[in-house]
Backbone bond lengths (Angstrom), bond angles and torsions (degrees), N, CA, C in turn:
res aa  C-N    CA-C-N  psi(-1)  N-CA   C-N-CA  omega(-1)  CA-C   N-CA-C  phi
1 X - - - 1.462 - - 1.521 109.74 -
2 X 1.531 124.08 165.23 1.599 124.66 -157.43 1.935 77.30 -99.96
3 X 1.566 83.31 173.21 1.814 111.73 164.67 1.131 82.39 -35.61
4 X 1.610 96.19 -178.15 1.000 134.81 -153.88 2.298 86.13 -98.23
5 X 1.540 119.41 98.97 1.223 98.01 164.92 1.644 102.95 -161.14
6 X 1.177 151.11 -161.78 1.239 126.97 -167.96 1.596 113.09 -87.95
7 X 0.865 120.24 122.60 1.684 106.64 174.53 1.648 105.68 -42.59
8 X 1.583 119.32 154.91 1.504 131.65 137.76 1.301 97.95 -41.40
9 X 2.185 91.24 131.77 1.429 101.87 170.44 1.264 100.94 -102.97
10 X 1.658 132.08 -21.67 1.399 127.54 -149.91 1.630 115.27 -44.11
11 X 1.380 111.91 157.95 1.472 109.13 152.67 1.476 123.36 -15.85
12 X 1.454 105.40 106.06 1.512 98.29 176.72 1.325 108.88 -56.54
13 X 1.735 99.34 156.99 1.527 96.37 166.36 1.802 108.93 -129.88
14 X 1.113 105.82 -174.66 1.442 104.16 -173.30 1.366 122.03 -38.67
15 X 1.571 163.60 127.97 1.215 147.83 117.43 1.955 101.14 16.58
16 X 1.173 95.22 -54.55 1.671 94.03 -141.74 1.704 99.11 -80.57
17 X 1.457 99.69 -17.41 1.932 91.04 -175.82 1.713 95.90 -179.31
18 X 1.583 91.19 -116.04 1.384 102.00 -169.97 1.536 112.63 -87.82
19 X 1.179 136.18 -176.83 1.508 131.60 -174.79 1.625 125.48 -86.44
20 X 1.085 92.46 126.44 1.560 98.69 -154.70 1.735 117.28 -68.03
21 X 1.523 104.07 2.46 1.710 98.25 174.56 1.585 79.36 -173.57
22 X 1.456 89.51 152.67 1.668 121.26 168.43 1.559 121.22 -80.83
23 X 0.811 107.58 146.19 1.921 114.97 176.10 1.605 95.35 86.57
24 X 1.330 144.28 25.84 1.166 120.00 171.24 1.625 114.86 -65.01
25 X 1.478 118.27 147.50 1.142 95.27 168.80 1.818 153.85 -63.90
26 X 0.983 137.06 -173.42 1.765 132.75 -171.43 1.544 82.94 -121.61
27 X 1.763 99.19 145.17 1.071 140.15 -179.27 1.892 95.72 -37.82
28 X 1.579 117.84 -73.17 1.256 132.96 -145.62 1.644 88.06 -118.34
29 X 1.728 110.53 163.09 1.120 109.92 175.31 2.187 76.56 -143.51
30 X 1.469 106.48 162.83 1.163 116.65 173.24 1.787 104.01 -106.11
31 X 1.321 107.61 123.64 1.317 135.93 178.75 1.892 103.25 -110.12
32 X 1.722 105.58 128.91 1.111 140.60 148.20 1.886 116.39 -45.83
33 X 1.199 116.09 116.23 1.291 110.52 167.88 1.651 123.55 -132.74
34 X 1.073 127.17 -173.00 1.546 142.10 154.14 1.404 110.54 -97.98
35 X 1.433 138.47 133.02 1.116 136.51 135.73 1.851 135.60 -75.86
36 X 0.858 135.06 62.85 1.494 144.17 -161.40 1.811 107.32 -76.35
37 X 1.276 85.73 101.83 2.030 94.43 -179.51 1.209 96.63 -78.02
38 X 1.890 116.59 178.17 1.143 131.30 -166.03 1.585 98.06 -85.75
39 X 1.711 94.03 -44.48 1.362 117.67 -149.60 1.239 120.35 -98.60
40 X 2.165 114.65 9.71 1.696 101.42 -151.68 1.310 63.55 -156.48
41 X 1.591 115.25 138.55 1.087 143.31 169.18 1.599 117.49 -73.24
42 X 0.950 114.75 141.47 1.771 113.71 -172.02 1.571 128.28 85.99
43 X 1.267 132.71 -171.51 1.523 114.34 173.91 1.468 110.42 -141.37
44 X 1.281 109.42 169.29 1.540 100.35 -173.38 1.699 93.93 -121.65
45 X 1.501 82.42 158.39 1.565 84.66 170.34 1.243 141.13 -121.04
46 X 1.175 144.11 134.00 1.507 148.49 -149.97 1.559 124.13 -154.28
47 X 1.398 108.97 174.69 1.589 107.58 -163.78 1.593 90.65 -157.50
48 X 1.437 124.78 126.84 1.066 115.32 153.91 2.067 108.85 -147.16
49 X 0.897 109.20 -167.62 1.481 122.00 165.39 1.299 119.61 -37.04
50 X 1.802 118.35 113.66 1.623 82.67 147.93 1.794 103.48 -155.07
51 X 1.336 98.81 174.58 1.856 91.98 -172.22 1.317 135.37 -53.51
52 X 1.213 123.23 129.77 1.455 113.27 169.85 1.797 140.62 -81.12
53 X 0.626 109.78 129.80 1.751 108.32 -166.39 1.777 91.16 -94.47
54 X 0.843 125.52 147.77 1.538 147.55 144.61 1.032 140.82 -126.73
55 X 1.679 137.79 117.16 1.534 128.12 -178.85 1.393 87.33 -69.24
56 X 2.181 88.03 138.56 1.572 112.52 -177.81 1.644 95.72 -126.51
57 X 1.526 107.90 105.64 1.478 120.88 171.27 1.741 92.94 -69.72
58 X 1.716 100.56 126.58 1.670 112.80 146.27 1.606 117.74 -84.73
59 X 0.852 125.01 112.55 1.357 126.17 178.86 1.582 118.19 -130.26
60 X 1.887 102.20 97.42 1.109 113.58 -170.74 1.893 117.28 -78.87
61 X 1.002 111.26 153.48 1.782 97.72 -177.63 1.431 119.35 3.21
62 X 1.978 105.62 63.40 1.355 110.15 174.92 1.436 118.52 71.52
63 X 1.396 108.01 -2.37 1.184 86.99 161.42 1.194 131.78 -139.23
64 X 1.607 130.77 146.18 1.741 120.87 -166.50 1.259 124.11 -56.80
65 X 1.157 131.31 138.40 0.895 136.36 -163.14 1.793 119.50 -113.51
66 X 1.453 110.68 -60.92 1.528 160.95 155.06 0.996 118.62 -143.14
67 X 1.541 93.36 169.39 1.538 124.03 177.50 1.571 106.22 -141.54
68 X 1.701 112.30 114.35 1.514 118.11 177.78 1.194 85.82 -99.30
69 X 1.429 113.04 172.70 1.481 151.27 -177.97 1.349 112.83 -132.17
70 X 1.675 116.92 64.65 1.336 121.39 -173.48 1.967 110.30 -121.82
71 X 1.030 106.48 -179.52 1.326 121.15 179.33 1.953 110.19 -64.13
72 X 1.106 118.49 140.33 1.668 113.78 -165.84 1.769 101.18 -100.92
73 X 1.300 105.92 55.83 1.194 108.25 166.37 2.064 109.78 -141.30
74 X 1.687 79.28 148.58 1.893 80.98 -179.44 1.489 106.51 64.28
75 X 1.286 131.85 33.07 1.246 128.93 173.73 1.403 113.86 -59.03
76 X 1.251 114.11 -31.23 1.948 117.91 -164.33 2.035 89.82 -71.04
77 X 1.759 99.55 -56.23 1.529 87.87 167.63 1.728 142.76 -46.12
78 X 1.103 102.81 -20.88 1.706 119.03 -168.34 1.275 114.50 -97.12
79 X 1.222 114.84 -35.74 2.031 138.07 142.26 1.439 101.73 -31.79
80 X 1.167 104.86 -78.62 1.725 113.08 172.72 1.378 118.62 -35.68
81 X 1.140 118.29 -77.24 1.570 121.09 -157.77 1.983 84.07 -69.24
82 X 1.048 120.68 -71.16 1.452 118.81 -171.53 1.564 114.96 -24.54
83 X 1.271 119.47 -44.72 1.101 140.52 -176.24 1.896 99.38 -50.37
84 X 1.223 92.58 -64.54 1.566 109.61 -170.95 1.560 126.34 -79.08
85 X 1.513 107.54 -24.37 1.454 115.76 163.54 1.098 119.34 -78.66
86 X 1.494 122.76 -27.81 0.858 136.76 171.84 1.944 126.26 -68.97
87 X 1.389 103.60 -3.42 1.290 128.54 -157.73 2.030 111.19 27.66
88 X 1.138 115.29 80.28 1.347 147.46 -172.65 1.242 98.39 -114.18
89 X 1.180 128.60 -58.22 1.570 137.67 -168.35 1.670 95.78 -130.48
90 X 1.236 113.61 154.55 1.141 129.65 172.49 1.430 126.05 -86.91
91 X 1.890 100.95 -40.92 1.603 109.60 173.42 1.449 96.49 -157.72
92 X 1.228 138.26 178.00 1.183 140.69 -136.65 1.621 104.81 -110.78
93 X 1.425 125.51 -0.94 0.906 135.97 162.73 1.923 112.76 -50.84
94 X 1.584 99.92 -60.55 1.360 137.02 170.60 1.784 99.49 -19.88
95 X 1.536 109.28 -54.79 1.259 104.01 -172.40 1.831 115.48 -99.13
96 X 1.048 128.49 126.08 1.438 136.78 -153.77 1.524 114.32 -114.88
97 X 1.608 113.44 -8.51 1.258 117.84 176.89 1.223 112.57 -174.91
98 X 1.099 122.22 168.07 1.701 129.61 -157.68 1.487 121.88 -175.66
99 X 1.424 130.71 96.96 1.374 126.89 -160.02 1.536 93.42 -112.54
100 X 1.433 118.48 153.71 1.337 113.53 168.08 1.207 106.17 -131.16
101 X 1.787 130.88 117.64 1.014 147.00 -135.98 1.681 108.09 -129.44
102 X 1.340 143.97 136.22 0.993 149.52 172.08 1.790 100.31 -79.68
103 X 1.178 113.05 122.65 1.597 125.46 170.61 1.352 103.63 -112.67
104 X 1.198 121.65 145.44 1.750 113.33 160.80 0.816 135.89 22.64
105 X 1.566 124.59 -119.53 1.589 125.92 150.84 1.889 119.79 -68.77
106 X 1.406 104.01 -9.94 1.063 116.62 -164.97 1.812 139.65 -92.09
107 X 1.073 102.82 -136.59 1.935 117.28 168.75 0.940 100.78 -178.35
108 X 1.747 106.40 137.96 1.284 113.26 179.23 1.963 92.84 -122.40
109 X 1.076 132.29 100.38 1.505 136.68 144.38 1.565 123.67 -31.61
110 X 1.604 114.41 60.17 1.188 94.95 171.37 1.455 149.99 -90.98
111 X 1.171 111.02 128.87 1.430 106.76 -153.26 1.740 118.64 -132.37
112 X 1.337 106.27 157.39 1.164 110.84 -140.74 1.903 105.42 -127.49
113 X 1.480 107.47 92.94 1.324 121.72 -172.81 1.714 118.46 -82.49
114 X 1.464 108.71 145.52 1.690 103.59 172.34 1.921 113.33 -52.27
115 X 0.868 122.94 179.85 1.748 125.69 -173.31 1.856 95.19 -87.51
116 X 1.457 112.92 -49.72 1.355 93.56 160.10 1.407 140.91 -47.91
117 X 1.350 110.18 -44.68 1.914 103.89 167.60 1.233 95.31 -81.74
118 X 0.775 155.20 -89.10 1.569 138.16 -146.09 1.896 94.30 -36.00
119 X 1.073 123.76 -68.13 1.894 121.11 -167.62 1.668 98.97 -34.71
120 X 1.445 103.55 -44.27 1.559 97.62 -172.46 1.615 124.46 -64.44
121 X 1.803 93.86 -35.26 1.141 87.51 -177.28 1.511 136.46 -97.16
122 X 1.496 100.44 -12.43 2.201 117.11 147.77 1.885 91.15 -39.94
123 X 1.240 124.62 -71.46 1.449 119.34 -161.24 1.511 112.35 -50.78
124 X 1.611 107.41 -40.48 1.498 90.40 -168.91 1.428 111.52 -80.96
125 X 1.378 122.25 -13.06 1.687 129.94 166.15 1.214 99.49 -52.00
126 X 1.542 127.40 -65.93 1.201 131.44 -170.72 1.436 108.23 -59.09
127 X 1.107 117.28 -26.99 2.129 109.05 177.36 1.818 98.63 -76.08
128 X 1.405 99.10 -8.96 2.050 91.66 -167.61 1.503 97.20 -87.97
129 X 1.376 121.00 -34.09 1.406 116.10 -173.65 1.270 129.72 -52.49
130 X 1.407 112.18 132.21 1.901 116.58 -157.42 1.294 115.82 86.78
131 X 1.698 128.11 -13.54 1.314 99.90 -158.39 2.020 94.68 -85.46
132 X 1.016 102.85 -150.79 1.473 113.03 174.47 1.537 114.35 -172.41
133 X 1.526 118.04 157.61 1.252 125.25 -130.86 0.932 120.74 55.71
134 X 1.548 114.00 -164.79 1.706 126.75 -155.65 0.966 113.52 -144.74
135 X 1.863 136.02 159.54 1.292 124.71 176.31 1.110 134.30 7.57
136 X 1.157 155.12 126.37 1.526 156.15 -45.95 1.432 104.01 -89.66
137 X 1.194 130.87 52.42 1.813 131.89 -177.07 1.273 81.65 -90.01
138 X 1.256 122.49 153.91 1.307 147.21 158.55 1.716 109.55 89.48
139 X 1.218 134.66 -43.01 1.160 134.29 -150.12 1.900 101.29 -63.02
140 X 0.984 96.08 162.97 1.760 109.28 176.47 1.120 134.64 -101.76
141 X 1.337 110.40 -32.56 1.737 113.36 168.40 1.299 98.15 -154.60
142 X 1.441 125.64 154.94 1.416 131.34 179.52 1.556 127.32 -41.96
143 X 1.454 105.56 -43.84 1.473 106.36 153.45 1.399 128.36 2.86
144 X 2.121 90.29 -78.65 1.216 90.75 -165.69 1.283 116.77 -89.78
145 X 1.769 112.72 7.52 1.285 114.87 176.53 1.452 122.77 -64.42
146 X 1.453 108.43 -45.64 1.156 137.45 -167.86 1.958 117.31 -97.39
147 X 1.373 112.67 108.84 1.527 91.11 -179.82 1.497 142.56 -76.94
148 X 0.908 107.88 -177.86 1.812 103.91 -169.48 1.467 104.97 -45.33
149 X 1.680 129.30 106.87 1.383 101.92 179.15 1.880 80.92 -141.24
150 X 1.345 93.14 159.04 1.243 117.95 -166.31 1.312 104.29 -55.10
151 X 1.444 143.42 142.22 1.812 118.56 154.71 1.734 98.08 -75.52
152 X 1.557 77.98 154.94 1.457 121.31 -174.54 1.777 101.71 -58.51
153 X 1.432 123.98 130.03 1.578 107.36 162.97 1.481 111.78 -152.42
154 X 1.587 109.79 37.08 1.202 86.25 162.64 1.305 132.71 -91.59
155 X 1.533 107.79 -176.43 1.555 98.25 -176.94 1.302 129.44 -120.25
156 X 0.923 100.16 44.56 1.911 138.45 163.83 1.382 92.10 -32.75
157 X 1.687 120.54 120.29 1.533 114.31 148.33 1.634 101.80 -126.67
158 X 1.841 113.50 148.15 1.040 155.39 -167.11 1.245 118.32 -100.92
159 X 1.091 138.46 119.86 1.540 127.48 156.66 1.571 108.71 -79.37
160 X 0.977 115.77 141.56 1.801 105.80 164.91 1.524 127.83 -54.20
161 X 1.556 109.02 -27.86 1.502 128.44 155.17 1.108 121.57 -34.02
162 X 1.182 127.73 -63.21 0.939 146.75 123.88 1.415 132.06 45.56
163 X 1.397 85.94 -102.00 2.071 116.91 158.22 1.540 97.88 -65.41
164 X 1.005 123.88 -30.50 1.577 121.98 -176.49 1.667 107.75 -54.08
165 X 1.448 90.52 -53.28 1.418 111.26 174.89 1.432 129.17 -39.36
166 X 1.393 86.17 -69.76 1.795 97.23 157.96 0.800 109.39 -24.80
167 X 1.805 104.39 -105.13 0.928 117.30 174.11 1.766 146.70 38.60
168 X 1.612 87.55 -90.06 1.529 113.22 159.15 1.007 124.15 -62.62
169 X 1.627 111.91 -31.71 1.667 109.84 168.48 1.156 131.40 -87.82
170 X 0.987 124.35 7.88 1.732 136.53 163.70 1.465 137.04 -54.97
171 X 1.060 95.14 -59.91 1.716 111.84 159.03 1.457 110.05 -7.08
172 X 1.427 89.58 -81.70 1.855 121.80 -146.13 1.688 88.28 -67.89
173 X 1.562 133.13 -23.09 1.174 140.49 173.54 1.145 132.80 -63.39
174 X 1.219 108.73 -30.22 1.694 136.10 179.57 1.344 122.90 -68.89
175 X 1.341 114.04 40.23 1.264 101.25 -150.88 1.612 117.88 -64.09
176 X 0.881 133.14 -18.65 1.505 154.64 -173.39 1.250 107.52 -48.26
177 X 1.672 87.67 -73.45 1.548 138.91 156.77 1.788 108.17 -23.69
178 X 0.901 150.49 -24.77 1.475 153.07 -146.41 1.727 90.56 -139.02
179 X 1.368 112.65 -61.98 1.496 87.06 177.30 1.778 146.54 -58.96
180 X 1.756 95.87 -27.43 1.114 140.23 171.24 1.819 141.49 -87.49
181 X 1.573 88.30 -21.54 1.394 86.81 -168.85 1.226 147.60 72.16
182 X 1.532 115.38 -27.03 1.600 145.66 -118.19 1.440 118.64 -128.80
183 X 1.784 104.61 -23.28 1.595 117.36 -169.80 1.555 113.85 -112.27
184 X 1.095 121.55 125.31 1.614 125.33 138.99 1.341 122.23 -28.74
185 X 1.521 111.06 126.48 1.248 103.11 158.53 1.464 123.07 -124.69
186 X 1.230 136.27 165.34 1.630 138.54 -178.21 1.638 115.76 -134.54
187 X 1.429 124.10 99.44 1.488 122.70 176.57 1.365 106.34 -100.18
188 X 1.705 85.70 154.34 1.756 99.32 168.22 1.599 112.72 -96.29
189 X 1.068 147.90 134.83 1.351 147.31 -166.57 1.750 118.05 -127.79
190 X 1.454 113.37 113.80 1.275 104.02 151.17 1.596 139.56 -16.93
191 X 1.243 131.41 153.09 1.341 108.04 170.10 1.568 127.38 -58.47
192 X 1.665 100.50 -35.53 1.235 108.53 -170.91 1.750 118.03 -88.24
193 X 1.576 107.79 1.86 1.481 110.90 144.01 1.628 98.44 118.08
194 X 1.578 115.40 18.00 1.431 131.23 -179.13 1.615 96.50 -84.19
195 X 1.627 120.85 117.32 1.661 124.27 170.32 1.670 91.24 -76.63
196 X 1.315 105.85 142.87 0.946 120.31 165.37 1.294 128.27 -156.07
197 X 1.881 113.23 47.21 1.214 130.38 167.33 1.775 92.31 -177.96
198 X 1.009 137.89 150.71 1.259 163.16 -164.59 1.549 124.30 -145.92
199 X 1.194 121.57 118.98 1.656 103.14 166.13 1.485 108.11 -138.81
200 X 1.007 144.23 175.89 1.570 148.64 179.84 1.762 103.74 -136.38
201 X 1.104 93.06 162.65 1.483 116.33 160.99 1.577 114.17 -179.65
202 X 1.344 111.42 -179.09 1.519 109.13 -172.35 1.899 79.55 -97.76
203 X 1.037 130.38 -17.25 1.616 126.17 -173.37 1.663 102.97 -80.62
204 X 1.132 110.94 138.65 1.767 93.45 170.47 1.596 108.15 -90.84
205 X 1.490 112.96 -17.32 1.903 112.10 165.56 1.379 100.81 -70.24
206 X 1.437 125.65 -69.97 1.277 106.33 -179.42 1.224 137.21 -57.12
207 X 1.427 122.06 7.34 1.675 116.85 162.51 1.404 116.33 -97.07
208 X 2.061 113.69 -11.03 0.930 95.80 -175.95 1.841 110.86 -92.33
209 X 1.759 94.36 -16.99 1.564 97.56 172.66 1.604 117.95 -80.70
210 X 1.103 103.22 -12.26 2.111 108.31 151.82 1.658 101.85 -71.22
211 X 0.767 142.08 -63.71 1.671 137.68 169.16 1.421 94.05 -32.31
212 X 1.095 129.44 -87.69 1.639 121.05 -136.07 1.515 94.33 -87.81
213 X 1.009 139.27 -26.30 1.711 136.15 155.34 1.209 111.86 -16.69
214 X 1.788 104.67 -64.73 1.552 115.52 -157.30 1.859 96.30 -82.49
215 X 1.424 102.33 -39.46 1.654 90.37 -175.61 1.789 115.69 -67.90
216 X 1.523 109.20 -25.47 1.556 90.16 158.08 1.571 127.78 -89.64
217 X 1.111 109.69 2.65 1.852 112.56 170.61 1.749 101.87 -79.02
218 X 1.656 111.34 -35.66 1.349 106.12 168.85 1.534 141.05 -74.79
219 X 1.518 99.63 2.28 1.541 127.14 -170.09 1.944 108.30 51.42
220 X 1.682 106.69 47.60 1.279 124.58 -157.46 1.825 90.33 -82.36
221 X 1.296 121.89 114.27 1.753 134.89 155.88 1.547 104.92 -39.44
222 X 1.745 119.11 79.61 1.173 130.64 -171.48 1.733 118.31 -63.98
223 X 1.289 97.99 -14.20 1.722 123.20 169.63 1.405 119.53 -76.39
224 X 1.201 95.70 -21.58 1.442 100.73 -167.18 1.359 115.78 -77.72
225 X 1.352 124.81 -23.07 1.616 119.14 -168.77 1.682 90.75 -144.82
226 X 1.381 103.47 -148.35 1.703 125.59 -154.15 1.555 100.49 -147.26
227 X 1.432 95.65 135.40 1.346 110.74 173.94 1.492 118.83 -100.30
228 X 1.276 108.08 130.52 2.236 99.11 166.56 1.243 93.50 -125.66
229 X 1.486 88.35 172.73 1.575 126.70 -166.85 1.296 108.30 -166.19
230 X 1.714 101.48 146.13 1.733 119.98 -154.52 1.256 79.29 -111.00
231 X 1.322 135.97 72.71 1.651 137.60 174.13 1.838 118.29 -145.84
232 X 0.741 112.43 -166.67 1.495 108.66 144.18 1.359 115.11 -126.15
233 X 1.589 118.76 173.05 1.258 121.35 -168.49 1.298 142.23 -104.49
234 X 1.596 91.01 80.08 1.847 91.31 -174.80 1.313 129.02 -74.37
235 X 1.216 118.05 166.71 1.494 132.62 166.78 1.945 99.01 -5.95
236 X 1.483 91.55 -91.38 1.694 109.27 -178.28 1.508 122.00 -34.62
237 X 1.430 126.98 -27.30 0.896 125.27 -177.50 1.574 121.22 -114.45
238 X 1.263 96.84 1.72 1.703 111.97 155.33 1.460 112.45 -100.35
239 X 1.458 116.70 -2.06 1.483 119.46 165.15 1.443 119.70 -91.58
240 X 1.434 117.39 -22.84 1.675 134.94 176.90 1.397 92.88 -73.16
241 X 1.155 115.80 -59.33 1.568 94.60 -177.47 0.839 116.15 -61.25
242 X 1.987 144.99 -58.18 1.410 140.40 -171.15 1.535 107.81 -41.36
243 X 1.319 108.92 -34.13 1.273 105.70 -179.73 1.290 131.11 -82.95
244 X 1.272 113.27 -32.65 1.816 130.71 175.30 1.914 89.18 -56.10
245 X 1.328 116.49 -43.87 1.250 103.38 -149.39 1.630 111.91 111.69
246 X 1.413 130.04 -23.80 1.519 110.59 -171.97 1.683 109.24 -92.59
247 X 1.301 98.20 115.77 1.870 129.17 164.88 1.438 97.26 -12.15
248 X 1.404 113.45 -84.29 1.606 117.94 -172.30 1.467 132.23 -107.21
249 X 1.563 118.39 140.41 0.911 105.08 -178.11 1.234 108.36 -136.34
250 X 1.193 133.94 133.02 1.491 142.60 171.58 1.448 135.96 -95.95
251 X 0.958 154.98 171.11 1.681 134.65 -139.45 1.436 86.16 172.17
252 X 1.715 102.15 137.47 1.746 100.70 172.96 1.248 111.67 -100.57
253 X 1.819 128.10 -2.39 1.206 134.14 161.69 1.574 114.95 -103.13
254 X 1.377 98.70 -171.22 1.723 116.29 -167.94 1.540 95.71 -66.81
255 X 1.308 110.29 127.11 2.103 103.70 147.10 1.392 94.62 -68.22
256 X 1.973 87.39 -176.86 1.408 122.88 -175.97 1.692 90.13 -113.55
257 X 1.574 85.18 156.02 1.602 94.29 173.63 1.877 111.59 -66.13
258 X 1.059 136.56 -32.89 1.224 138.50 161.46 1.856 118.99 -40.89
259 X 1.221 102.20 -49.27 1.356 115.61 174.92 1.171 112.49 -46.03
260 X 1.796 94.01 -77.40 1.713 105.25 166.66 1.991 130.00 -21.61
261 X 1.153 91.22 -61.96 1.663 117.21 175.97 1.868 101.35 -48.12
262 X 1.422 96.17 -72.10 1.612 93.47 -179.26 1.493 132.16 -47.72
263 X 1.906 106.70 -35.26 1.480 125.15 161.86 1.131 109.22 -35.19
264 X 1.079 103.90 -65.35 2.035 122.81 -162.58 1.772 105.56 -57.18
265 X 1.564 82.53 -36.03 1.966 80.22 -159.85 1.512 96.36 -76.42
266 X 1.554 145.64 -53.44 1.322 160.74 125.09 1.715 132.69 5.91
267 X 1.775 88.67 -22.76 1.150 88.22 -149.30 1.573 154.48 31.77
268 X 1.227 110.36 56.55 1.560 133.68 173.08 1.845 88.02 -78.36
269 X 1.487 89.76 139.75 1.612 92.92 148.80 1.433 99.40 -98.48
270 X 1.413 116.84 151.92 1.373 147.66 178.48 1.665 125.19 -140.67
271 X 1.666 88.52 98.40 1.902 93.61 168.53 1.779 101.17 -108.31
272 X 1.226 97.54 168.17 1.122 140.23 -168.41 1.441 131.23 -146.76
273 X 1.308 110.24 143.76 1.386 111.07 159.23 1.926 92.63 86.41
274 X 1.584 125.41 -4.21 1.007 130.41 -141.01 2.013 98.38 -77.40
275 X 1.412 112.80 119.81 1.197 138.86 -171.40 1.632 114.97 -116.56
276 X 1.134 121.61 162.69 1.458 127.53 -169.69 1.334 107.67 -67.11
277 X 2.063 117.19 -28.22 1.334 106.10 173.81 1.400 110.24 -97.14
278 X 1.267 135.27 -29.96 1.121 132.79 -141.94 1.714 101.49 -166.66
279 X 1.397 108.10 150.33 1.432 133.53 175.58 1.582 132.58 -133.96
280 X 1.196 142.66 138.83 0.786 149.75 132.57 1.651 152.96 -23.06
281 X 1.106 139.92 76.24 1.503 142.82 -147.48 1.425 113.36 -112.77
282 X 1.493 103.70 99.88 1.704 115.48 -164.92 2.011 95.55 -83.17
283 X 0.751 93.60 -59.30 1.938 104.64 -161.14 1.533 90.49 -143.29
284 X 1.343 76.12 164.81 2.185 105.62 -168.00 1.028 120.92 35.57
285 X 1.525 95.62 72.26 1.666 122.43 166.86 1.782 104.90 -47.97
286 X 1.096 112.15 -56.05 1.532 130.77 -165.27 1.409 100.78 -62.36
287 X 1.085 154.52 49.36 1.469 144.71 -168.19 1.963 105.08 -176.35
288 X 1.496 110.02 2.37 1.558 118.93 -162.49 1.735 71.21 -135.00
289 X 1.489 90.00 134.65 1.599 121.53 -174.55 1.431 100.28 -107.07
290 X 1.440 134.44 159.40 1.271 137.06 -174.64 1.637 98.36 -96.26
């Protein structure tokens, strides 16, 4: 991955070259508004920027899979990490092709798995059939929430400075983010608090599975540094990391008690709440330097 500067948001285009269909959609569309003061009678009128959402069909060897509702940029990345957070593929080998296609209003990600993940993943459709509700309804203890994933052990140490660092450098990264207002973002960070990969979305999963997409297309040492996120910290996104592999993760809002729990069991360190003065330190004391 480059310095530390914003990734390209444009229309993804193929993995394999040039872009695999015309009319995909643009990042931003310009919207018409009212301005209505507290204090001034009447309204003004204006037009500026704002984010676009798109349903994004996954469609593995032809066949549907899902449909996210994320931002239409870095799709070849979000294929990727989705693929793998999702445990679909195991490592990035797994996936062999990837077209990004203009649908309707939409995107269709098509993508192209070994015969082993695909076998696995007809079966686990077939274990979903009949059930009802959605993401984690039914399950019984975290266990089975969460799949077999290795605990975490590297030995990554952090200064809190660090994240401070970050932190502060995020902003100016966002570029999306600044025109819009509107997007999530997720960096990968040096130890010593240098971003040096960026992604956005209006999803805060899908910016962090645009993060770890691109850092395994870059064959990026996921041990090696610290991830943030302009979110708070749920369940799912303390599971993207256990799974990417990165040690720490930091969050500028509250986790969930689930999160917490999974940190501990995984050993992730997990801050929170993390602000220009001060932070929060859920799990993996041992990995934060004085």
């Amino acid at each position: 991955m480059t310095a530390a500067r914003p990734l390209e948001t444009k229309p993804a285009p193929s993995p394999c070259g040039e872009s695999a269909g015309a009319g995909l959609p643009q990042p931003t569309a310009e919207a018409a508004y009212q301005l209505l003061r507290r204090d001034t009678a009447g309204a003004e009128s204006h037009a500026e920027p704002v984010a676009e959402e798109v349903p994004v069909a996954m469609v593995y060897n032809g066949l549907s899979h899902v449909v996210m509702m994320a931002s239409p940029t870095d799709l070849e990345d979000f294929a990727l990490g989705f693929s793998l957070t999702e445990g679909i593929i195991d490592s990035k080998s797994e996936l062999t092709d990837c077209e990004i296609h203009a649908a309707g209003e939409g995107v269709e990600a098509r993508i192209e798995i070994s015969a082993r993940a695909f076998f696995r993943l007809k079966e686990h459709r077939r274990a979903l059939q009949g059930r009802t509700g959605c993401g984690l309804c039914g399950v019984e203890s975290l266990d089975q929430a969460l799949r077999d994933l290795p605990k975490l052990n590297s030995e990554l140490r952090v200064r809190p400075q660090a994240i401070h660092r970050a932190l502060d450098a995020l902003p100016a990264l966002q570029g999306l983010n600044r025109i819009t207002h509107a997007l999530h973002a997720a960096a990968f960070c040096t130890p010593d608090g240098e971003i040096v990969g960026v992604r956005e979305d209006v999803g805060r999963h899908n910016a962090f599975d645009k993060l770890i997409g691109t850092l395994a297309k870059d064959e990026v040492d996921t041990g090696s540094g610290f991830a943030l996120i302009t979110s708070r910290c749920s369940f799912e996104m303390a599971q993207k990391a256990v799974s990417a592999g990165i040690p720490v993760l930091a969050a500028v809002s509250a986790p969930t008690h689930l999160a917490i729990k999974l940190a501990r069991s995984y050993d992730l360190t997990l801050l929170a709440l993390a602000r220009s003065d001060s932070m929060k330190l859920f799990s993996g004391a041992r990995r934060l330097q004085p």
